[in-house]
Structure formats: structure tokens, C-alpha cells
N, CA, C and O of each residue as an XYZ file, in Angstrom:
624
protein
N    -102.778     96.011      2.864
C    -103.590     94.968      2.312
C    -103.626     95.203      0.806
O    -103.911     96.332      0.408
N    -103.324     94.093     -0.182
C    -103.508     94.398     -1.834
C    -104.430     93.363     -2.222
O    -104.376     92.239     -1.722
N    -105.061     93.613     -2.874
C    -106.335     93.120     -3.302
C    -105.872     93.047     -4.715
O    -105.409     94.106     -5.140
N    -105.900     91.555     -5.943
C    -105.995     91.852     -7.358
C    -107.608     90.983     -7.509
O    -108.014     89.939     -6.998
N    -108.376     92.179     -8.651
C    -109.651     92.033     -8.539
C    -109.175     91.788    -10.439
O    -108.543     92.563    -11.156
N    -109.846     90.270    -10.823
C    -109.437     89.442    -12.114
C    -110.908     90.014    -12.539
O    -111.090     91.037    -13.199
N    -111.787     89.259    -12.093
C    -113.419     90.061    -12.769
C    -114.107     90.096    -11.591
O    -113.662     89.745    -10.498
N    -115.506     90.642    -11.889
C    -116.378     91.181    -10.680
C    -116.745     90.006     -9.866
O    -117.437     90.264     -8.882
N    -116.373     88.546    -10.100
C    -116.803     87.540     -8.806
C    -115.733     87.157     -8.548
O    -115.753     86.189     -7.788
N    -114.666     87.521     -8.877
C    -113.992     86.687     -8.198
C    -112.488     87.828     -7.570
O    -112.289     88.791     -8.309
N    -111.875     87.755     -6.768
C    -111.120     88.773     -5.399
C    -110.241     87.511     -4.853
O    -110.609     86.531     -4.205
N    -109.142     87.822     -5.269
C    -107.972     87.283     -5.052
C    -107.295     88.112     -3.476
O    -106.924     89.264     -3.704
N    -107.149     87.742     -2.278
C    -106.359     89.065     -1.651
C    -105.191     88.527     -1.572
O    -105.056     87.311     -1.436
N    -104.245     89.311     -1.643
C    -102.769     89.031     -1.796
C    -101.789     88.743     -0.515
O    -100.896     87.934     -0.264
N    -102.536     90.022      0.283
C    -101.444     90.009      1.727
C    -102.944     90.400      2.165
O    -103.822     90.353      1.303
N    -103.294     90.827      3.625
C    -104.355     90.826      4.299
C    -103.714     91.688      5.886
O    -102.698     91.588      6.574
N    -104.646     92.306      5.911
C    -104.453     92.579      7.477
C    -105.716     92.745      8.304
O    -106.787     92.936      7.727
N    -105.630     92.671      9.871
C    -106.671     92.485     10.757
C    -108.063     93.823     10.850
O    -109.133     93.787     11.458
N    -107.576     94.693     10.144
C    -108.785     95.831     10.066
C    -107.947     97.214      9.367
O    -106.723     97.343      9.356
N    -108.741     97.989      8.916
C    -108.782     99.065      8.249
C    -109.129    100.175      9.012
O    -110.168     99.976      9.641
N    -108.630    101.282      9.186
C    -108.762    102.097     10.272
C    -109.089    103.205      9.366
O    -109.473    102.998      8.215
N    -108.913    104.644      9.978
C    -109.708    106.034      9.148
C    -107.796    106.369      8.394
O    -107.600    106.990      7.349
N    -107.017    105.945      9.011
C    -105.560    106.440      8.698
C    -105.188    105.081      7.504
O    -104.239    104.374      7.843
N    -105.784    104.767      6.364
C    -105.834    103.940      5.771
C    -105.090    104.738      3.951
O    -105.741    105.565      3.312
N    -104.566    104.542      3.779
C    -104.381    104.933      2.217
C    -104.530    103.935      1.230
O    -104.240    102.742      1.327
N    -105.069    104.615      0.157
C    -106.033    103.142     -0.575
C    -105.241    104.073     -2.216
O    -105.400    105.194     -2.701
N    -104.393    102.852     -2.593
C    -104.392    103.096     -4.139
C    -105.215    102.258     -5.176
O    -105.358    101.035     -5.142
N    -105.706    103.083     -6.061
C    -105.909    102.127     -7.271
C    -105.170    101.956     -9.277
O    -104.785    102.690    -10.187
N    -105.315    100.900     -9.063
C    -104.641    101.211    -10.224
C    -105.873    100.230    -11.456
O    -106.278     99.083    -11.268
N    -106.228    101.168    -12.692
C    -107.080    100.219    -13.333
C    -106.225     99.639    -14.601
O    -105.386    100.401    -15.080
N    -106.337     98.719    -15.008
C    -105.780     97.901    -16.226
C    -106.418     97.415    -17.002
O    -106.926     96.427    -16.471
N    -106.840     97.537    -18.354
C    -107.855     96.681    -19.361
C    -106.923     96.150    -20.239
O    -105.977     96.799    -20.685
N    -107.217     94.698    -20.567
C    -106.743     93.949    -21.791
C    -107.396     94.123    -22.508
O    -108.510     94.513    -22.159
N    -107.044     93.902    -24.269
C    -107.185     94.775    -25.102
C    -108.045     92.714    -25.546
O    -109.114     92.219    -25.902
N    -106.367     92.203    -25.111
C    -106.708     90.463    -25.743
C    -107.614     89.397    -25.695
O    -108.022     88.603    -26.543
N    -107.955     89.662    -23.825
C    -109.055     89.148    -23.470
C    -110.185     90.125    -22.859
O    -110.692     89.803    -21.785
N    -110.658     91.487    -23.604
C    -111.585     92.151    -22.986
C    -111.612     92.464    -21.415
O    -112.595     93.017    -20.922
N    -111.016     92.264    -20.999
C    -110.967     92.218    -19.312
C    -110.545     93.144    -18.829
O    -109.643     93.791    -19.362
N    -111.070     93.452    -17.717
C    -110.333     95.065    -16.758
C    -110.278     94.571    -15.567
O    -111.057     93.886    -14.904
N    -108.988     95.121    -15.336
C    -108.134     94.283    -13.725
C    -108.142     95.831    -13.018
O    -107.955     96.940    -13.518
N    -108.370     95.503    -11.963
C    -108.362     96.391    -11.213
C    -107.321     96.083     -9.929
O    -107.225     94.913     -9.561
N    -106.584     97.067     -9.281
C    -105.287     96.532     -8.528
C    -105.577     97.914     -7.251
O    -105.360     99.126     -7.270
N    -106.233     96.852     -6.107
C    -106.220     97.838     -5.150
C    -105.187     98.163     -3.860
O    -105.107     97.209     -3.086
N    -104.611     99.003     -3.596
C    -103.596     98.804     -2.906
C    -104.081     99.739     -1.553
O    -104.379    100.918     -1.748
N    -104.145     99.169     -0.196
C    -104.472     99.363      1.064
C    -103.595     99.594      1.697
O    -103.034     98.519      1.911
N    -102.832    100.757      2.398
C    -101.358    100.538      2.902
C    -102.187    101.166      4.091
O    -103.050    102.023      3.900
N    -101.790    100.575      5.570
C    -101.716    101.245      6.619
C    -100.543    102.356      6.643
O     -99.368    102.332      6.275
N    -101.371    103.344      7.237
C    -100.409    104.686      7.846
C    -100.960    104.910      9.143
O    -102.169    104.817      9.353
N     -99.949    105.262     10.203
C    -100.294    105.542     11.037
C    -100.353    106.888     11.547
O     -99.891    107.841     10.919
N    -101.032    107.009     12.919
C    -101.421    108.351     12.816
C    -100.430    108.835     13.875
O     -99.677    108.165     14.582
N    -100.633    110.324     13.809
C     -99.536    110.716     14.657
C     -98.898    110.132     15.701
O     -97.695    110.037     15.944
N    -100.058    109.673     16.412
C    -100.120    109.384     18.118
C     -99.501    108.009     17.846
O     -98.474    107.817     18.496
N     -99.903    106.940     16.987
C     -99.311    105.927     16.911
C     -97.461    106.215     16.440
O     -96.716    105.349     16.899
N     -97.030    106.908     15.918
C     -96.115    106.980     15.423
C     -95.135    107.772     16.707
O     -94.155    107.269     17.257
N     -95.555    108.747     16.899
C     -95.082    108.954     18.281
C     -94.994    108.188     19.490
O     -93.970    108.320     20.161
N     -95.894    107.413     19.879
C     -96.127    105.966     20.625
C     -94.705    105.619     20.162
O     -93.785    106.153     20.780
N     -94.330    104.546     18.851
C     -93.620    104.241     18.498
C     -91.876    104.214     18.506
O     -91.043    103.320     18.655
N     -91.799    106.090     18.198
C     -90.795    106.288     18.346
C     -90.269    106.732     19.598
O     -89.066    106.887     19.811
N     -91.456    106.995     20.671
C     -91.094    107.346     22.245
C     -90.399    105.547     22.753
O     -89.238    105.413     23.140
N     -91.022    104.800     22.679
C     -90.553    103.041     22.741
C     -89.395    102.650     22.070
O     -89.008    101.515     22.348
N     -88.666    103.349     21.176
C     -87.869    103.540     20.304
C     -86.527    103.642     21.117
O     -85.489    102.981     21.139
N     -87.070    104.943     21.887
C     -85.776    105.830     22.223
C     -85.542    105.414     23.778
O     -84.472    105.606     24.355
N     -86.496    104.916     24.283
C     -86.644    104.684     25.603
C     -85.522    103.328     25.633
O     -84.584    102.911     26.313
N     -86.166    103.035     24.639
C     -85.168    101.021     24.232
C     -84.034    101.600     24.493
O     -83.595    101.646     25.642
N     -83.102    102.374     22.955
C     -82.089    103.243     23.131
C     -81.418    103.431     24.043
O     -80.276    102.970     24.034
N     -81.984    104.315     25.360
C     -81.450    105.086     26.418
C     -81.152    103.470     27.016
O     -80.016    102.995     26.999
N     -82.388    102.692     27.559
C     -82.186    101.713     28.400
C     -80.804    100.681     27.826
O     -80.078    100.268     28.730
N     -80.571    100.418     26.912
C     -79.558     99.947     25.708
C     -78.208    100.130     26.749
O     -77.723     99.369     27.586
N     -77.747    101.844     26.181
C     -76.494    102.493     26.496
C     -76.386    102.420     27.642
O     -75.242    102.327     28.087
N     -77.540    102.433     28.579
C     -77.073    102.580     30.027
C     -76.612    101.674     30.785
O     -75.772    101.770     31.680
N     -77.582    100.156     30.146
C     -77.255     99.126     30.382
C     -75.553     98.573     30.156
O     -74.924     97.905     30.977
N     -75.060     99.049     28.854
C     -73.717     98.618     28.300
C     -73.071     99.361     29.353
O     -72.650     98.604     30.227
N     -72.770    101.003     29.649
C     -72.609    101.615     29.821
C     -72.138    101.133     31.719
O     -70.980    101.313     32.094
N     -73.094    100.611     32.586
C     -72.981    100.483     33.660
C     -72.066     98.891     33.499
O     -71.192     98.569     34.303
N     -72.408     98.180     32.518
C     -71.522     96.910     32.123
C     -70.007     97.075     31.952
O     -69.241     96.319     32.548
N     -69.549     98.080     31.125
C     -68.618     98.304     31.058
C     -68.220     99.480     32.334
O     -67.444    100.388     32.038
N     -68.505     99.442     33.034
C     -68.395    100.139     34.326
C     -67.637    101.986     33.816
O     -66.501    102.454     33.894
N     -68.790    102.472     33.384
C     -68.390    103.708     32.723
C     -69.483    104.780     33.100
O     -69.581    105.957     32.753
N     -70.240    104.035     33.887
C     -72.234    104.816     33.913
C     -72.437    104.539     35.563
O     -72.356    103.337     35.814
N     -72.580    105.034     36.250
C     -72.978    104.885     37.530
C     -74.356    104.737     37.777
O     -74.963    105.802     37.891
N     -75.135    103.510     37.911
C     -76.656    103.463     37.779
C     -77.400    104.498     39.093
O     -78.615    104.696     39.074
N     -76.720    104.959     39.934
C     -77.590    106.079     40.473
C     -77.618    107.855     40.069
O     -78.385    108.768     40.377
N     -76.531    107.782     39.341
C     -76.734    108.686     38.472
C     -78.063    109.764     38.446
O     -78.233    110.902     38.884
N     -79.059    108.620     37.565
C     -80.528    109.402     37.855
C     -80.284    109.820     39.039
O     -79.315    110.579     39.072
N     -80.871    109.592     40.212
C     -81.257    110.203     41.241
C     -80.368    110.778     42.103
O     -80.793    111.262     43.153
N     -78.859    110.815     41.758
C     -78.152    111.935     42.122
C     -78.512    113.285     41.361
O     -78.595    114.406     41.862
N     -78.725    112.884     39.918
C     -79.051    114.137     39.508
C     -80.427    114.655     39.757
O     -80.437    115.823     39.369
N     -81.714    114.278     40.279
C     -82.475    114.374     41.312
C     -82.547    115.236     42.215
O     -83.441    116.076     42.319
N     -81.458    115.072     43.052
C     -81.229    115.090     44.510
C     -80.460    116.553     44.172
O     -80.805    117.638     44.642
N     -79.646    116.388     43.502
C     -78.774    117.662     43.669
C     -80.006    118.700     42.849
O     -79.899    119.904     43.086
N     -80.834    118.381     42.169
C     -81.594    119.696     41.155
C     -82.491    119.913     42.266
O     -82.659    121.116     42.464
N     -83.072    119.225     42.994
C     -84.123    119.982     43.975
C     -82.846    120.422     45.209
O     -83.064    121.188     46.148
N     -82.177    120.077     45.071
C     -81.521    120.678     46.649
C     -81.198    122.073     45.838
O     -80.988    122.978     46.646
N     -81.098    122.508     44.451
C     -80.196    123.555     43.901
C     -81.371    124.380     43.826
O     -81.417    125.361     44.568
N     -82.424    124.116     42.971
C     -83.648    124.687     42.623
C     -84.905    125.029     43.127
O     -85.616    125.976     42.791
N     -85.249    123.583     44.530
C     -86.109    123.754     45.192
C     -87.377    122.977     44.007
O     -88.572    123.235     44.156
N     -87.066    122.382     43.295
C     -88.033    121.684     42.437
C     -87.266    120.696     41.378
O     -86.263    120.931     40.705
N     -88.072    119.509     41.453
C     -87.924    118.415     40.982
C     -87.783    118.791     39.351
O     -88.352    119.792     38.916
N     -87.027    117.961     38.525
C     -87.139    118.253     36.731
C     -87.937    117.313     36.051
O     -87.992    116.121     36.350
N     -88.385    117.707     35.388
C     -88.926    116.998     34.720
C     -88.308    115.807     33.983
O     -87.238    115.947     33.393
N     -89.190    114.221     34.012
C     -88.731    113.151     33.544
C     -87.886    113.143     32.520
O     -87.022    112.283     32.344
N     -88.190    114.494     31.511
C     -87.775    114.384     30.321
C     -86.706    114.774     30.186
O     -86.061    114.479     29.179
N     -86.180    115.593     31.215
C     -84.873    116.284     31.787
C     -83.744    115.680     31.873
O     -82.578    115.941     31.579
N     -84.440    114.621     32.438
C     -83.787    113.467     33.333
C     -82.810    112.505     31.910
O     -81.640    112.155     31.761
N     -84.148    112.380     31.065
C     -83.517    111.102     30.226
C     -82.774    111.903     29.189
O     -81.717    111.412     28.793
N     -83.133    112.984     28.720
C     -82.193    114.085     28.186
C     -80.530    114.182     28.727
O     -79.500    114.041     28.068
N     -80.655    114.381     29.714
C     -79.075    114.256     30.557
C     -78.828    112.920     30.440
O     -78.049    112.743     29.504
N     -79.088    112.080     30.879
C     -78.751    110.805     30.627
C     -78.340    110.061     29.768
O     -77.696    109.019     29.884
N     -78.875    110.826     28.464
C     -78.502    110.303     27.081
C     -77.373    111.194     26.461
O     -76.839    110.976     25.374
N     -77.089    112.219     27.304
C     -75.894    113.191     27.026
C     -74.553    112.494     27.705
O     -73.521    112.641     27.051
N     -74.481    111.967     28.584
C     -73.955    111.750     29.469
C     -73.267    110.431     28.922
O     -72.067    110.294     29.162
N     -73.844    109.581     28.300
C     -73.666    108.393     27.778
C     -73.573    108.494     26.502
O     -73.157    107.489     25.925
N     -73.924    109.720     25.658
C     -73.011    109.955     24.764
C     -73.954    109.609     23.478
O     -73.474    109.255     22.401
N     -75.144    109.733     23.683
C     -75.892    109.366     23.037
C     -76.757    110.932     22.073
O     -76.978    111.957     22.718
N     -77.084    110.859     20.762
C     -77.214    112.195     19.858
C     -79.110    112.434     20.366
O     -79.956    111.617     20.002
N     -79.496    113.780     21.300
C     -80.374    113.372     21.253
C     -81.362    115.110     21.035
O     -80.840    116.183     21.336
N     -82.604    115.002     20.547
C     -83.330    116.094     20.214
C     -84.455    116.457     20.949
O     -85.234    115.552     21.248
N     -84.741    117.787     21.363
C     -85.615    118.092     22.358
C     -86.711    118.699     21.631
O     -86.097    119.276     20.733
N     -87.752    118.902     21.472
C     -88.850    119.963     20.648
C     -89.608    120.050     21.810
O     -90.346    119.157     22.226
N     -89.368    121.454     22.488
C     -90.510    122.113     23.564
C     -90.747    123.665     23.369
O     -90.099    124.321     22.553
N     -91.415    124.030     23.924
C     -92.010    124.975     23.571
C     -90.954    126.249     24.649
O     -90.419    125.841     25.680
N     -90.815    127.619     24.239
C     -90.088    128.430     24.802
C     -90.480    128.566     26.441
O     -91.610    128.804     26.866
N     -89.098    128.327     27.366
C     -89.393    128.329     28.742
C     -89.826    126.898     29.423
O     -90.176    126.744     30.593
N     -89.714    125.844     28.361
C     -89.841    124.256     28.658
C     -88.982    124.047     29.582
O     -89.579    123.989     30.657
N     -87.630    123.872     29.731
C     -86.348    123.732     30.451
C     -85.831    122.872     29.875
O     -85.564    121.785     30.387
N     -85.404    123.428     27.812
C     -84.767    122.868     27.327
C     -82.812    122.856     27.662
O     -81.925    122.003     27.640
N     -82.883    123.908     27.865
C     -81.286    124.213     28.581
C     -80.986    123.488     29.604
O     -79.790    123.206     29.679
N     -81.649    123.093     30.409
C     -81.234    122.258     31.846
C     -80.684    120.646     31.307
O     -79.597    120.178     31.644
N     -81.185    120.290     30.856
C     -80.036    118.890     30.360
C     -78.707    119.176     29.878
O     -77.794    118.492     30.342
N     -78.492    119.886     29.200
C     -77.486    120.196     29.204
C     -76.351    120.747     30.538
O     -75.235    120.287     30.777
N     -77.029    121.795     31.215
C     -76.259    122.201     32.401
C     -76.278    120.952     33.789
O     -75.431    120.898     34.681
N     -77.260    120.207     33.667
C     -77.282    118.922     35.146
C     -76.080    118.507     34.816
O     -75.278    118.654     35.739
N     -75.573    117.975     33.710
C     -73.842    117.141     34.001
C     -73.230    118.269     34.832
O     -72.531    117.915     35.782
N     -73.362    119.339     34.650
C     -72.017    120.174     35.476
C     -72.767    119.710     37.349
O     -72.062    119.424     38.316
N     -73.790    119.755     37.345
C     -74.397    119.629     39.160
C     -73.258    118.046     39.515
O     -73.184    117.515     40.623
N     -72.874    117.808     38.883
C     -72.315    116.570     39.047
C     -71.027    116.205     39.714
O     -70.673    115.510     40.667
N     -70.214    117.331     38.375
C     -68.545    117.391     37.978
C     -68.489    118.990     38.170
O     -68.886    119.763     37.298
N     -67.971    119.390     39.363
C     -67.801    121.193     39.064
C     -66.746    121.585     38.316
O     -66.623    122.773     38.017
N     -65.687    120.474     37.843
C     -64.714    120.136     37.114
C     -64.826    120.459     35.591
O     -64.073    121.038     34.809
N     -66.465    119.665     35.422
C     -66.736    119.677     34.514
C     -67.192    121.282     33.526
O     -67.883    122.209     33.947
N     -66.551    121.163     32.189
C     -67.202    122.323     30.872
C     -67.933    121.513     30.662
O     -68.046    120.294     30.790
N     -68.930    123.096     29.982
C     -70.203    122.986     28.628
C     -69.884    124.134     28.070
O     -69.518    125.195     28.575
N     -70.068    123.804     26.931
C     -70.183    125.438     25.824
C     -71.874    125.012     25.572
O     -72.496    123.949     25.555
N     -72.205    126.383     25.403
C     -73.794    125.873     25.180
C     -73.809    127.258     24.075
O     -73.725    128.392     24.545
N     -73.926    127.028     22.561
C     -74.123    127.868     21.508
C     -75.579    128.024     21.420
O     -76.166    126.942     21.442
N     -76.235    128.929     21.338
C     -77.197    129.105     21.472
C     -78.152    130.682     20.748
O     -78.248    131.722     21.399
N     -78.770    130.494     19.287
C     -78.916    131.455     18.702
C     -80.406    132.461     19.798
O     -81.561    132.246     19.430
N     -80.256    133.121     20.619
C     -80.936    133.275     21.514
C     -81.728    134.632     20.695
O     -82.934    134.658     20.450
N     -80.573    135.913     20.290
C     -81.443    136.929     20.057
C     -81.676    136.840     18.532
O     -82.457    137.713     18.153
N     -81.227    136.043     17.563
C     -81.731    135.678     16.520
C     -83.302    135.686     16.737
O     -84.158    136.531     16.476
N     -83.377    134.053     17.483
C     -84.812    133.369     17.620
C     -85.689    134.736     18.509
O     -86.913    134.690     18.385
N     -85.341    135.458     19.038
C     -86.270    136.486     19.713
C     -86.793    137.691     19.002
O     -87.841    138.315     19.168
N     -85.665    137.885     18.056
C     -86.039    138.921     17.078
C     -87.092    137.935     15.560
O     -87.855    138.625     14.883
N     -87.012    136.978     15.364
C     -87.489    136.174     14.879
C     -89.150    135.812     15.078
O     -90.004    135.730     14.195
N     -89.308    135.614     16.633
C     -90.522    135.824     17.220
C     -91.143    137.217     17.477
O     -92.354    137.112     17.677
N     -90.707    138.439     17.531
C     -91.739    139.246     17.714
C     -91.994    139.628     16.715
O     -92.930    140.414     16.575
């Protein structure tokens, strides 16, 4: 929202939006004419959002994304839409426990070839997206580089 404030009665708003929240950044800028005595004042209101919104955001983002490639992907008959739940089926028949959703769309977006980034915490089951394509293809390689005793000597 920008506000140009000409003198104290009168408030021009420039652009406008539906409310002002606590994640609000407010610039000001002051200006005095020298010609006509006057001081302009130039307030500038920019929404920022807050984490959760921004994360919201970019989770809807990527979800679009995945749904995107998979869609082309099974179009151009290159993606097998049961896929998911073969890879499902074979991780609890291997493991005795289901993976997590995030597992799921992780492999999926590997698979289809898509660049994608994990941030979990040590012992998450960031490695398992990577290894489910092989439950697939026993045919199939992975090289999996992995600075393991770096990051361990790093942590204690």
C-alpha cells in the first residue's frame, strides 16, 4: 500500500490493499519544498509475508510442479501413473513400514527428472528417495555421494 501525504488534510492513496497485518514493512520517506514551504511525506506499506505463508506458498508451488511433469510425463507415455503405489507396496513389503508422503513425492520428482531439495533433520529418511527407484528396476544404478564423516565430525 503507498500512501502520498501533499499536507495534513488531505491523503492521496496510490495502490491500496485489503488489511495490514503484524508482517507489514512500512517505509518513509520525508520531502520539504524549499518553493512552496510544504513537506510531503511518502509512505510506503509493502506486505511481507511470514514464514508460514511463504512456505504455504512454495509447498503449492512444487506440488503444481510435480503434478505438471507427471501429468506430461504419463501423456507422453514415459511415467506409469501407478508408480506411486508400486513404490508403496514394494517399501512396506521390503521394510515392514509405509514412507513417508514426502518420500514418495521426492522419488517421484527424481524419477521424472525433476531438480529437487530435501531439508530434514538427521535420521529423517533423506536417503530413501533416492534408493526407492532401484525397489523398482534391480537393473537399475545410483551413485549416492554423500559427505557422511565430514558432516559427523562437523557435528560433535
Amino acid at each position: 500500500m503507498h500512501f502520498v501525504l501533499g499536507t495534513p488534510h488531505r491523503v492521496t492513496p496510490v495502490t491500496s490493499r485489503q488489511h495490514v497485518n503484524a508482517y507489514t514493512r512500512v517505509s518513509v520517506l520525508l520531502v520539504s519544498s524549499f518553493h512552496t514551504s510544504s513537506l510531503f511525506v511518502f509512505f510506503s506499506l509493502e506486505m511481507v509475508e511470514s514464514r508460514q505463508e511463504q512456505h504455504e506458498r512454495l509447498h503449492t508451488k512444487s506440488y503444481r510442479n510435480l503434478a505438471k511433469a507427471r501429468e506430461e510425463a504419463v501423456r507422453k507415455k514415459t511415467y506409469d501413473p501407478q508408480t506411486r503405489s508400486q513404490l508403496k507396496h514394494i517399501f512396506y513389503r521390503c521394510f515392514r513400514k509405509d514412507p513417508y508422503e514426502w518420500q514418495l513425492d521426492v522419488t517421484e520428482a527424481i524419477l521424472l527428472g525433476l531438480d529437487s531439495v530435501v531439508n530434514a533433520g538427521t535420521g529423517a529418511g533423506k536417503t530413501m528417495p533416492f534408493m526407492m527407484p532401484l525397489l523398482l528396476n534391480k537393473h537399475r544404478k545410483v551413485i549416492i555421494i554423500s559427505p557422511l564423516k565430514v558432516l559427523q565430525v562437523d557435528q560433535v
